[in-house]
Every structure is written in C-alpha cells, then in structure tokens.
N, C-alpha and C positions, 0 to 999 in steps of 0.2 A: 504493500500500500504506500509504502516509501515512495514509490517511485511517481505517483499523482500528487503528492506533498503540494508541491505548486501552485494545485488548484488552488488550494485554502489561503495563499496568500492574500487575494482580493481580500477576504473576510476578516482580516485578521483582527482590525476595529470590534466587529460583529462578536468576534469572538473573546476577546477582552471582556467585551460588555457582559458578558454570558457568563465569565468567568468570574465577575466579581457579584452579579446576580444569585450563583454558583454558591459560590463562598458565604455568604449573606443569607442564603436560602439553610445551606446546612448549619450553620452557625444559629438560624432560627428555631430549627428542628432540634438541635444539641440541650439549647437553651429550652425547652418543656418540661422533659424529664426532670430540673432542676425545679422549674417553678411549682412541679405537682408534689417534689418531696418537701418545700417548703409549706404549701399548703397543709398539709397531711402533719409535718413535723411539728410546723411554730403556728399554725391555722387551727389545729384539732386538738393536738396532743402537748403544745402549750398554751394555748388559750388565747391566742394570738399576739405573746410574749417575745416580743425577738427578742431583746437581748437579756443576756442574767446579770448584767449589770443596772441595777434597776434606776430609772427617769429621776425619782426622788425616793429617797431613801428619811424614816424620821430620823432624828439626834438620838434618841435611844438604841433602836436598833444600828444604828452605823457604829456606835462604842460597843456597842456586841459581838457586832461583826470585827473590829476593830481588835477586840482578843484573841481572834486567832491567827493574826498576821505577824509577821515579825518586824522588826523597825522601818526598816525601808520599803517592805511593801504600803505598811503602814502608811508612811512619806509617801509615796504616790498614788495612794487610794484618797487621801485627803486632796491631794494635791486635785486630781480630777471632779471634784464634786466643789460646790461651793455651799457654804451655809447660808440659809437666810431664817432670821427668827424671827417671831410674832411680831415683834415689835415693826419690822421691814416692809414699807410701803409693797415690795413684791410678794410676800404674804400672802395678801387679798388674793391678787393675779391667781397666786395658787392655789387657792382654796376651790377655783372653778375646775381645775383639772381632779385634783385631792380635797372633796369637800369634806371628809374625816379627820382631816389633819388636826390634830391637837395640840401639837410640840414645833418646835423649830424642823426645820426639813435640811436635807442636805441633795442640792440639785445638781444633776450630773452637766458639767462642762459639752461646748462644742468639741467630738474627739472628731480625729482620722478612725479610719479604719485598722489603720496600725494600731493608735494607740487604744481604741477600744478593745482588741481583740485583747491587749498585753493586760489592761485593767479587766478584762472575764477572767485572764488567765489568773490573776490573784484575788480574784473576790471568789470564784467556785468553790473554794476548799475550804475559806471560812463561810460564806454565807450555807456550806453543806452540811458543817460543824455545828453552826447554830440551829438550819432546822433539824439536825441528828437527834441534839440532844434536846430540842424541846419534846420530839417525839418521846424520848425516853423519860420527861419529865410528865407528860401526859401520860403512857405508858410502860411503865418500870417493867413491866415482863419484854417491851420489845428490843431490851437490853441484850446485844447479841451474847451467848452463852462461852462461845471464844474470846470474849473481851479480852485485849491485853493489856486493860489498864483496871483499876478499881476509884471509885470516889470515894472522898475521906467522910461522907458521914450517909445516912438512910435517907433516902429520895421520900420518903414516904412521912418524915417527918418536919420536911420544911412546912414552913406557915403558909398560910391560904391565900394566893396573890401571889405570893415570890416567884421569878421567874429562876432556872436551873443554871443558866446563865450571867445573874445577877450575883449571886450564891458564890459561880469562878470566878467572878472578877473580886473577890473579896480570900479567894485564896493565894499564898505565898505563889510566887512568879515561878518558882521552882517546879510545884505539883501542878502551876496548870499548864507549865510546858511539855510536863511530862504524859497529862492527858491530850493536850494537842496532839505530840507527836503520835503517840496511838492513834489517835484519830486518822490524823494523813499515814498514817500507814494501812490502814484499815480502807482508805480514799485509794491508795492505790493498788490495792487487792481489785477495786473495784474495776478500775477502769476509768477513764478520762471519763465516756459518754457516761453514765451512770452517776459519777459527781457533778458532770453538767446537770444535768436530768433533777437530781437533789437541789441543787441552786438553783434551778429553774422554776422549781416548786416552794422557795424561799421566794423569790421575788413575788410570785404569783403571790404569796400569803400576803408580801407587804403593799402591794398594788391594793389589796381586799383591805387592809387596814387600814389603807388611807382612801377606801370610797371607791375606788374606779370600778366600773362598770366591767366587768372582765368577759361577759357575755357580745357587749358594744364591741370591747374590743377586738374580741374573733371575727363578730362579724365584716366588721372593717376592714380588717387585714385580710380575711377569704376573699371580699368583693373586691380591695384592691392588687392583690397578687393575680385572683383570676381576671381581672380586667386586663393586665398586664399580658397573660398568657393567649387572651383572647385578642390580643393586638399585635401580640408576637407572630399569633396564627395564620393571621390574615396579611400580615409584613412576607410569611411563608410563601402561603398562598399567591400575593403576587410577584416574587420573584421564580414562583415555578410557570407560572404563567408568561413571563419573558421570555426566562428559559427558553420555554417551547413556542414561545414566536422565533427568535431568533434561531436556534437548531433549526426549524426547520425553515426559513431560510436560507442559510447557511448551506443546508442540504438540497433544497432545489435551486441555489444559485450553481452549487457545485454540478448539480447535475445537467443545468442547464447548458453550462461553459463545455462540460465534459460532450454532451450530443454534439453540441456546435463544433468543436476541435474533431469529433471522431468522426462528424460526417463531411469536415472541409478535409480530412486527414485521405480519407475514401474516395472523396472525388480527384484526390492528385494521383490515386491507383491506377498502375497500368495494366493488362492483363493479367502482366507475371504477378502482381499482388492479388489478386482477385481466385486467381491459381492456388494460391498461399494460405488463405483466409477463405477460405468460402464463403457465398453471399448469407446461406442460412446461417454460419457461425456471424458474422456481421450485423445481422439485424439480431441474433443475440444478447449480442456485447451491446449493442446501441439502447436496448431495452431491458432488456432482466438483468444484464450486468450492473447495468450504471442503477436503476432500480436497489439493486439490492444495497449498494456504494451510498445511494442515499440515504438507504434506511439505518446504517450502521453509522453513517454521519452524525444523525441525528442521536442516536444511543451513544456514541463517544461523547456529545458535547455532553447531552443530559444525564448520563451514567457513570460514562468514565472517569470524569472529573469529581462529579459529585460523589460518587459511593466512596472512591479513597478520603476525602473529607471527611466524610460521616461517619468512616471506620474509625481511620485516626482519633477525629475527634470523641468519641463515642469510647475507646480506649482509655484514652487520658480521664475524662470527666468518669470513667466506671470506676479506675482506681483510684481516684479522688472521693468517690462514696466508700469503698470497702475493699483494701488491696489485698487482704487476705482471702475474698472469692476468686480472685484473677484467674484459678484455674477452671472457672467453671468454665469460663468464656475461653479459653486456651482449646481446653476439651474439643467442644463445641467445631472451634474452627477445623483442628485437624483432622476430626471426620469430614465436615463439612469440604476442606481441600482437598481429601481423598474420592469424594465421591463426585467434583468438579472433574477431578485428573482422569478418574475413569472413564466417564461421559466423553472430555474432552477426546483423549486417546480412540476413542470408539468411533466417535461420527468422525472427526476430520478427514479419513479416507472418504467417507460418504459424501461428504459436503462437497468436496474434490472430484468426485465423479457426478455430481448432480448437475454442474455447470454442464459437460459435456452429454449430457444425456438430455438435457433441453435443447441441444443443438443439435441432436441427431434427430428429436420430436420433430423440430422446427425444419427441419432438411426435408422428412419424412412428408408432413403435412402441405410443404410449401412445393415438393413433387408431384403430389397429388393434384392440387387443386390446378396448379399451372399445364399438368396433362389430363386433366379429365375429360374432354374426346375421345384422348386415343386409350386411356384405358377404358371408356366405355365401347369404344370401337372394337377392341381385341377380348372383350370381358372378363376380364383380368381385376373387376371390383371386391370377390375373396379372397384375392392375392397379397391386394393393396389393403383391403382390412385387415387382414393379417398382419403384414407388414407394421401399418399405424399402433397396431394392438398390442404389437411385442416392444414397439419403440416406448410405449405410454404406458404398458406394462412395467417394461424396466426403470421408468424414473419414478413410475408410482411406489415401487417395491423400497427403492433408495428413500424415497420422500416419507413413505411409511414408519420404516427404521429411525432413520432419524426424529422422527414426531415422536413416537413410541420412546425412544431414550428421552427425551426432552419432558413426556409425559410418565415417564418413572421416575423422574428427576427430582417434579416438584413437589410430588405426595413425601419423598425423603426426607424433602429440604424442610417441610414444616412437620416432619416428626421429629427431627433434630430443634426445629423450633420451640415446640410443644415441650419435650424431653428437660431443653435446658429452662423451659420456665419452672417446671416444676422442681428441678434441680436449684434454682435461684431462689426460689421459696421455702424450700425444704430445708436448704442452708441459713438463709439468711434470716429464717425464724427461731433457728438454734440461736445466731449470732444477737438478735435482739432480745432473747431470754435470758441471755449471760448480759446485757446492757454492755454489748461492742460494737451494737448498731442501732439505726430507731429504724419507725417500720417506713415511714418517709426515705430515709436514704436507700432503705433498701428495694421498695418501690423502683426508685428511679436507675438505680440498677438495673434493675430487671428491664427499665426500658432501654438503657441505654445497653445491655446486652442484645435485646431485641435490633436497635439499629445496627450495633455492630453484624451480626448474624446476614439481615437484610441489606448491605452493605456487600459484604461477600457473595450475598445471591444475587445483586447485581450486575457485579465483575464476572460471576460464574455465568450469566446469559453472555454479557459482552463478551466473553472469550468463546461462547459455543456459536455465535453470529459471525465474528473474526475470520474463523477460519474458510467461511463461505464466500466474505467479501473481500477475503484476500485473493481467491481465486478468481474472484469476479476482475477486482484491480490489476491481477497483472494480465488476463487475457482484455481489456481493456488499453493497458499499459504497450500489450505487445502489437495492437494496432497502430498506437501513437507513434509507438517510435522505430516504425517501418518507415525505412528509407526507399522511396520511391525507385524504381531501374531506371524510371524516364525522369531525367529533372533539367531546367533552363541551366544554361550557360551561367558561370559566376557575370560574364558581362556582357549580355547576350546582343547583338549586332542587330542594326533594324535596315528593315527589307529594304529596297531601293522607292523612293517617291513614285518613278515611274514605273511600276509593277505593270509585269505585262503575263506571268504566270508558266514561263515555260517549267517542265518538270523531266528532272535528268536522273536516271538510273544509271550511276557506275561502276560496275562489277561490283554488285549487290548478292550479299549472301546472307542467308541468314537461320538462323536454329531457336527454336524456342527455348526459352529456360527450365532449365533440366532435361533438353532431348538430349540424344545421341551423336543425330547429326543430322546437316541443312533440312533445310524444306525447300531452303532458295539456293540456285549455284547460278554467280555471275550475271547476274541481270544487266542487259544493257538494252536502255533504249531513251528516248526523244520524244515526251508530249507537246507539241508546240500549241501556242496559241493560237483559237481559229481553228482549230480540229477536233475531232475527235478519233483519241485512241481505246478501241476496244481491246479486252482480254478476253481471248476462249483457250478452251481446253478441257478436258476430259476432268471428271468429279476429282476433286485433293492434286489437281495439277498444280495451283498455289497461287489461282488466279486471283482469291479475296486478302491474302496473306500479302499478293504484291501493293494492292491498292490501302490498303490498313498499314501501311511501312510513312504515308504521306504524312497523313498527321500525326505522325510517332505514337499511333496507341503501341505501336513497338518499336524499339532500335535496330538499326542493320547489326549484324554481329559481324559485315567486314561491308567496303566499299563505303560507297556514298548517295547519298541520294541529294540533289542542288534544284535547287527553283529559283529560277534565273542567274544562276551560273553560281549560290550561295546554299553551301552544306544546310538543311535545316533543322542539326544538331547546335548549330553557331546561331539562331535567334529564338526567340521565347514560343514558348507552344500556344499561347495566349494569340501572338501576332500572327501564327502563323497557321494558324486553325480559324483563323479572324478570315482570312481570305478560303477560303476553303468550304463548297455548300456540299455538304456530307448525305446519301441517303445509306444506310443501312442495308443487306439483306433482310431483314425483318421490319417491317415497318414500326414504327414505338411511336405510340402518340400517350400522352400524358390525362389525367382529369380535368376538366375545365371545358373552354370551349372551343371551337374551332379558331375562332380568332387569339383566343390564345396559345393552342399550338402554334398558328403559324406566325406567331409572333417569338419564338422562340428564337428565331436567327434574327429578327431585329425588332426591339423592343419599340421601336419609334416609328414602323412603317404603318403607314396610311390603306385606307381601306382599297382604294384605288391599288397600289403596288398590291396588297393580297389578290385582287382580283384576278388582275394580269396571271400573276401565280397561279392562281387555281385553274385558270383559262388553260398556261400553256400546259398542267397539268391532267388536260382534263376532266378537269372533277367540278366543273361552273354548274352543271345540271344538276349534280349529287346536290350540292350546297343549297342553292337555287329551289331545289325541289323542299327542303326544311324549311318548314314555319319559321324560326326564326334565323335563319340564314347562318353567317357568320356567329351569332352568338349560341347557337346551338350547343348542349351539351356535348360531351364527349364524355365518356365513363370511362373507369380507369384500364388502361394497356388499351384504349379503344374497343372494348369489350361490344360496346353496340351499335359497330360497322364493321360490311364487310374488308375481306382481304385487301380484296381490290379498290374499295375506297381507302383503307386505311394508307395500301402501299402510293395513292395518289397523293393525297395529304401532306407524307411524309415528302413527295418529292416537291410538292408546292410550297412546304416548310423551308425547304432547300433554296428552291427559287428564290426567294420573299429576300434571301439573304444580297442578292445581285454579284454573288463573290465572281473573281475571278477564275476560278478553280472548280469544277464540279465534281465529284466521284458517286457516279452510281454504283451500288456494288448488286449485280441483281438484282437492281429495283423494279424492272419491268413483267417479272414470274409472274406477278400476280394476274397480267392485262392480258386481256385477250387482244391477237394480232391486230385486228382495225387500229384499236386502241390505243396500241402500241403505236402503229403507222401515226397517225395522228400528232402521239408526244413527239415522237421523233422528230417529223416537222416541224412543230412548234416549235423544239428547242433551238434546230436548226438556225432557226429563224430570230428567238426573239437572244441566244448567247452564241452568237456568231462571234462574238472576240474573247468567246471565254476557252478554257483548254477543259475539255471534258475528257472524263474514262470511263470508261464502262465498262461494269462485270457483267457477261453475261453467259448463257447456253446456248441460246438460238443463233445460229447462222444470220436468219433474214435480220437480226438485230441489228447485226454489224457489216451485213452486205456494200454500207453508203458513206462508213466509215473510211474516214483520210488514209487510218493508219489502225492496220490487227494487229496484234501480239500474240501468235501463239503460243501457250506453256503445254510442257507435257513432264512429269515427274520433279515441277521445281528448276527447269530448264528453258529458257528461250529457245523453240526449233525454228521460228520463223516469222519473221517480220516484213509488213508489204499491206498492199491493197489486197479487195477479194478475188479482184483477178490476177494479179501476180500470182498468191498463193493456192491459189485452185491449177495454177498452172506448175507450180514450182516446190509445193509444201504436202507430202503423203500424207502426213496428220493433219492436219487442214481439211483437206477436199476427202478424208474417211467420215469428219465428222459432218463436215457439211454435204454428204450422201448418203448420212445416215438420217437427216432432217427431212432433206429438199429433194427433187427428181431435180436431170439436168436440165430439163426447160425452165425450171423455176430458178439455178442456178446461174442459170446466161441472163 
C-alpha cells in the first residue's frame, strides 16, 4: 500500500484535522469511565464529599484533630485553614453555608491541587484517629481485641458529656504518643483507601455538625458531574461525527484521483499492455480494487489511529485505578492476540486469491455477454452456465470461508469480553472488601478494561481488511506504474506546416511482444498523396498489422516508417494521430448520439461538415430516415444499429475529421457492392488530396486503386496497379480469380 502513499498527500490538511478530532474524540471516551467512578465514589458513597479535608472545620474539633499530628504537620495544617470567630464580621457570611455553627470555625484556604492533596495526606490519619476513637467511646466492645495499645483508665467511667478525646489531651504527651502510634500503625494494616474512607466519614460527621444539608449536597455534585459527562458525551459525539465526514472524504477523494490516474494511465496503453493486463482484470482494478482501497481508507483514519489511542490510553488511566489487576487485562489481550494471529494467518491466502477470482468472474461474465449470438448460434448456453457457475462457484467458496472465520471471530471476541468482566468483578470485589479499592474505581476499570479489549478488536478487523487491500493496492499499483512500449520522444519534432501526408515504409519488420518471430519482413513501399494505396492478401498475411504500424498503436521492431520524409517515432502520437482519420475493422460507436459520435474526430464541427460526412458515407438516408436525425440515440457499442450502419458511421466519424491521412482497415465488409461502389466515388471525389489505404479482401475494392500492395506470409510479393499485377503477380491474379471471372477482371 506503500506504494499509493502519494495519493494521500493532497489530504494531508484533511487529515490533521481528523487527527486531532481523533485525539479529542478518544480523550473524551477515556475521560467517562472516570466521571462515572467519581459519581459512584464521592456522589453515592461519600455523600457528595470531595475532599477529606473539610470546607470549615469548628475550633474544637481542629485541636482534636490537632492531637494526633506531630509538630510540623501540625504547622501546616494551621497554616492552610484560617480562623475566624464569633466575634468576625465573616461569621455571619458563614453561618448561611454552616447554620449550626456555634464556636469559632477554622476555614480552609484557596489550595492548589498540590497543596491540597499534601494537606488530605496529613489530616487522614488524625481526622481517622478521632473518629476511631469516638466510635470506641460510643462503643467500648468495638475496641479491636488485637489492640496494641491499652488506655490508662475505664471508658465506661468517664462523666456524661466528656468527649474520649478530650480525656487524651489531658494525658502526659508520652502515653498519648504512644497510643497515636498504635493507632497509625493499626492505619497502616489498613490501607491508605480504608483510612481515607474513615476520614471521609469524619468530615461527613463534621459537615452534619455544622448544619449542611448533606443530602443537597449529593444531589448537586451527581447533577453537576453528570452534566459534565453529558457534555463530554456529546463533545464525543461530534468529533466522531467529523471523523466520519472527513475519512470518508479522504477516501472518495482518494479514490477518485486513483480512477482518474488509472484510466489516463490505460489510455496511454499500447496493445502490448493490454496483452499484459487484460481488459476484465482492468475494469477490476478500476472498481472492486480501488472500492475496496477506499473502504480500508476510511477504517485506517477512523480505527487505526483511534483504537491505538484508546488502548494506550485506557492502559495508563486502568492502572491509575488498580495496578494490582493489571493482569486481568494482560490475560485478556494474549488470548485475544492469539486468536487475531490465527484468523489473520488463515484468511490472508484467501483474501489473496479472492482478488483474482473476481477477475476470472469478470472475464467469465464479460465473454459471455459480449458473445451471446454466437453462443446462442452454436448452443453452447450449458457450457457457458457451467463455465459462469464454476467461476462464481469458486469465489463464493473463498468468500464463504473467509465470512465464516470473521463470523467465528466475533462470538470469541465477546466471550473473552464477557469472561474478563466477570473476572474484573470477581477481583475487584475481593479488593474492595479488604478497602484496597472502592467500588467507583473499580467500576471504571472495568470500563476502561472494556475499551482496552474493544480497542484491540478494532486493530484485529483492520489487520483482517489489510491484507485484502493490500492486494487490491498493488494490483492497482502494478497498472500505474507500467511503462508504456509506445511513448513521445523526450523532444518530440513537429511535422512540417506544409503537411502534404506522404507515408514511407523502410524495410519495416516487425514481431509482436513476446513472439518468436516477425509477422513483418522488410516492408517497402510509397503512399503518396492523391492516391490511394490498397493492401490485399490472403487471411494473417499482415495486411491490418501493416496499417496499425501508422499511428504507433505498435512500434517497428526494425526499419522505419516516415511521413513526409520524418521517422514518426521523432514527433508526439498526439500530432501525429491528429492528422490521421482512423476506421477500425470493427466499427465502435460509443452511447450518446449520432452527432456525438461523429463529433469525436472534431469536437467543433458544424452540422453542415457532419453532413457532407455522412453523405460521402453513405449513410444520409439511415440518418434522414430517424425522427430525430442527428440527435438520435445510439446505445452502447451501437447495440441498436445494424452492421452496416454502424460500419458507415464509423467511416463518416472519420471523415468529419478532414485529416490528411485516411486508413480504412476493412471498413467496407460490412456494405454490400453498390454500396460500396458508391463510397468509393465519393471518397474519390470529395479527399482527392488526401493519401488513403485501405485494408481490404475484395478484389473489385481495389481494382481503381493508384497503387496494390500485395502481402503474403508478412512479405511484400508485389507492388503495381490491377493491371500490372494480374499481368505480373501469381498471388494476385489466384486471389482475384478466386473472386471475379475474367470478364469482370478486364
């Protein structure tokens, strides 16, 4: 696919924009999982409490808390708060937020994020400390039975009101260091989350002590996180929506550029590429190939970029929630790459023969339709169903397989799905029962396992598409960069102003690409202007092979061929097909109408010059005779006109052009003799100064011709008028007595 690269340069703006769309897109998806385990964590299961370092904290409870720090935490837990007391005009203020307040308050400073997080880190252990032991002073049995400290007198007998807290701060600094330290150690049996989780439930208490609404508060916080999520979503939403303007884009620009090159690349084809390439493999490439190049375009922008995103990212933010699950998700993947690799190893021989088995359909189908006469003629119609059936057979059989693998694929892929959710819950419900996780983080785990997985199934379609469109890209690839056999000059010479059209064969040989050997040996001869030179000879004598040498649909493989006395390998095929009114053995007319077939050799000719044309053609009456004359349909290859009009047409196409040059190459098979008699005259008449040739079989064709050529096996036997060579040429006068009697001959 490397080698189409180029295409995508135009886009590459297009593609930026896609990319950072991209980026923005997976960044928004990354970010849910988070906002649904805050919802769940600090929405539900704190009461919509963010932080444990509490808003305002009273002067009682902060000297409480104040006991279980040690000096310097001390210093900067003071330091972040400020006091204000009753007496403080901001007071008031705060009584609307804390209408319970009864004491002086201590209000927490504007932090960073830095710095709050450092102040959670030293208020958790005391604010856990204090509600540990309040619990123990409400409940003396929930005194853990491991305690590794004792208190110096009975819980049971302080006075009615005293707080157990109140009590330590009135013991020596010694015993209550020594029950601190129990304590934090007893914190770190726990667990960081679990001591959070205790302070979190201290705050809650002292929020409740000082009045706040702690029901308002959830709801607040749910409505504004989810608002947040729900703006995130839609932020999503429309950069998947660019996304897929752009990919596809991107992909029909590509594919557009791609037709356009493949079919200017085609028309610079000379036989020998057309030999190379066959036209069913052609119209292949030009449709299902580039087809397919698109479709994978559009999954590179939208997938390829975005899934490594969302893995990556989905990685990082899983082990930011719980790095000790990391191997669920490890698990997970290297089944999941195991059963990517086998799929992948399996079809890409398939995938690689399904190109070439569309082009055998297409060969198949495109035989048929184009000879259905004669195999209705021979009825040969269960030969050719057969044929179709085994063609359409075998790409069905491959098409099959491959769907079927791709269809055993994805029942795997979401039982491996499936599997690790319940593996993620099953874990990570242990891990919140020990308080090493909450059920929020683990939540979003779970989601962010899910992206990662779905991420992977991604990349695992784009690699099973890959290898389709890789074969699509280089049989595409190996059109483009076919170098023509026939190409202009690097500085191609222009014909002389005074073009008068002589045409010189000088010992002209020539072999098709990849024969053996000649078709032509030595050709020499002289079209002059104002003549006409025929060629006869017996069936594969080489008489269309010499007239197809003019306008280089081939090269001489020795000698030269000069039109007015210049090589026309030395000027451009453009100029020199420009002078040259071409008919075909086969008539070819195009869809559209008459007038624009015959507008084909000149796009600017007036109705009058078609006329003349079709006149000296012949064909005024055919035309004449249609309702709409000139503008008359024509269905495609001329499907609905005869032979013989078709092959008129084609020579009035010719005309219309006024070249100097004409080459019939048995144009006139189709006309019956009057007919014939007729054009002949005509032409006679109205391209007296042009150099005509003419291919033909019939004798009487060329009876009135200046100048025969006879060929016999790729060989000049004989050159002259019809009488010279009836008098002087045995191959000559065999075939023209195999036509004519001698009275019709004289």
């Amino acid at each position: 696919m490397l080698r189409l690269a180029r295409y995508l340069r135009p886009y590459s703006t297009i593609f930026l924009i896609s990319l950072v769309l991209l980026f923005a897109q997976a960044n928004f998806d990354l970010a849910l999982p988070d906002y649904l385990s805050q919802i769940i964590n600090v929405g539900i299961q704190q009461g919509g409490v963010e932080h444990l370092a509490p808003e305002a904290m009273r002067q009682s409870q902060m000297e409480r808390v104040l006991l279980f720090t040690d000096e310097d935490d001390r210093a900067q837990i003071l330091e972040a708060y400020t006091l204000v007391s009753e007496d403080s005009a901001d007071f008031e203020a705060l009584l609307a937020d804390y209408p319970a307040a009864d004491e002086a308050l201590y209000v927490r400073n504007e932090l960073s994020e830095e710095e709050l997080a450092a102040l959670e880190d030293q208020l958790a252990p005391a604010l856990m400390a204090v509600s540990a032991i309040q619990q123990f002073m409400d409940n003396p049995e929930a005194m853990p039975a491991d305690a590794t400290f004792e208190l110096p007198f009975d819980i049971s007998q302080l006075p009615p009101g005293m707080s157990l807290v109140d009590v330590l701060a009135q013991l020596p600094a010694a015993q209550r260091s020594q029950i601190t330290d129990a304590l934090s150690s007893r914190f770190e049996a726990l667990g960081p989350q679990a001591v959070q989780q205790g302070a979190l439930a201290a705050t809650r208490a002292e929020y409740e002590a000082l009045g706040v609404n702690i029901g308002s508060l959830q709801t607040a916080y749910i409505l504004r996180v989810g608002g947040v999520m729900l703006l995130v979503t839609l932020l999503s939403a429309a950069a998947t929506i660019g996304v897929g303007y752009y990919s596809a884009r991107t992909a029909a620009g590509l594919g557009r550029d791609l037709r356009k090159d493949v079919f200017t690349k085609v028309e610079s084809f000379s036989s020998a590429e057309f030999d190379q390439i066959p036209t069913a493999s052609l119209i292949t490439r030009s449709t299902n190939d580039i087809t397919q190049l698109q479709n994978v375009t559009m999954m590179i922008v939208r997938l390829g970029i975005y899934a490594p995103i969302l893995g990556v990212g989905g990685i990082i933010r899983a082990l930011a929630k719980s790095a000790s699950m990391w191997w669920t998700i490890a698990l997970a993947l290297v089944v999941l790459v195991g059963v990517i690799a086998l799929v992948f190893s399996t079809t890409m021989p398939k995938f690689r023969l399904i190109q070439k088995l569309v082009d055998r359909l297409n060969l198949v189908a495109r035989e048929n339709l184009s000879g259905m006469m004669v195999i209705r003629a021979f009825n040969r119609q269960d030969f050719e169903e057969e044929r179709f059936e085994q063609a359409n057979q075998d790409l069905t059989e491959n098409t099959l397989f491959t769907t079927r693998v791709m269809a055993v694929m994805f029942p795997i892929m979401m039982m491996i799905l499936n599997v690790l959710s319940v593996v993620i819950i099953w874990v990570g419900s242990h891990e919140v029962a020990m308080g090493a996780m909450q059920v929020g983080d683990m939540m979003a785990f779970l989601q962010y396992a899910l992206q990662i997985v779905f991420a992977f199934l991604m990349v695992s379609i784009l690699l099973i598409v890959l290898p389709r469109a890789s074969v699509s890209a280089d049989r595409i690839a190996e059109v483009l960069e076919v170098e023509p056999s026939i190409q202009d000059p690097p500085a191609p010479r222009a014909l002389n102003g005074n073009f008068q059209g002589q045409v010189e064969f000088r010992n002209v040989s020539f072999r098709y690409p990849g024969a053996d050997e000649d078709v032509l040996h030595e050709i020499n001869f002289v079209a002059k202007p104002g003549a006409t030179t025929a060629f006869i000879g017996s069936t594969g004598s080489g008489k269309s092979t010499v007239v197809n040498l003019i306008p280089r649909f081939f090269d001489v493989t020795e000698g030269q061929i000069l039109i007015d006395g210049m090589d026309i390998r030395e000027v451009s095929q453009h100029d020199l097909r420009e002078r040259i009114g071409y008919v075909p053995q086969k008539g070819v007319l195009f869809s559209g109408t008459i007038a624009s077939n015959l507008r084909l050799a000149d796009e600017a000719a007036a109705e009058a010059e078609m006329q003349q044309a079709v006149a000296i053609a012949q064909a005024s009456d055919f035309v004449a005779d249609k309702p709409e004359g000139f503008e008359s349909e024509i269905a495609q290859g001329g499907a609905n006109v005869s032979g013989g009009q078709k092959q008129r047409l084609s020579i009035a196409r010719a005309l219309v052009k006024q070249a100097p040059i004409y080459i019939f190459d048995d144009s006139f098979s189709a006309l019956d003799f009057r007919t014939e008699l007729n054009l002949r005259k005509a032409l006679k008449q109205h391209t007296a100064e042009s150099t005509i040739l003419v291919v033909t079989q019939r004798v009487a064709s060329v009876m009135d011709a200046e100048q025969i050529v006879v060929l016999d096996q790729g060989r000049v036997v004989g050159i002259g008028t019809h009488e010279e060579l009836m008098q002087t040429n045995q191959t000559y006068q065999e075939i023209a007595l195999s036509q004519l009697s001698l009275e019709e001959l004289s």
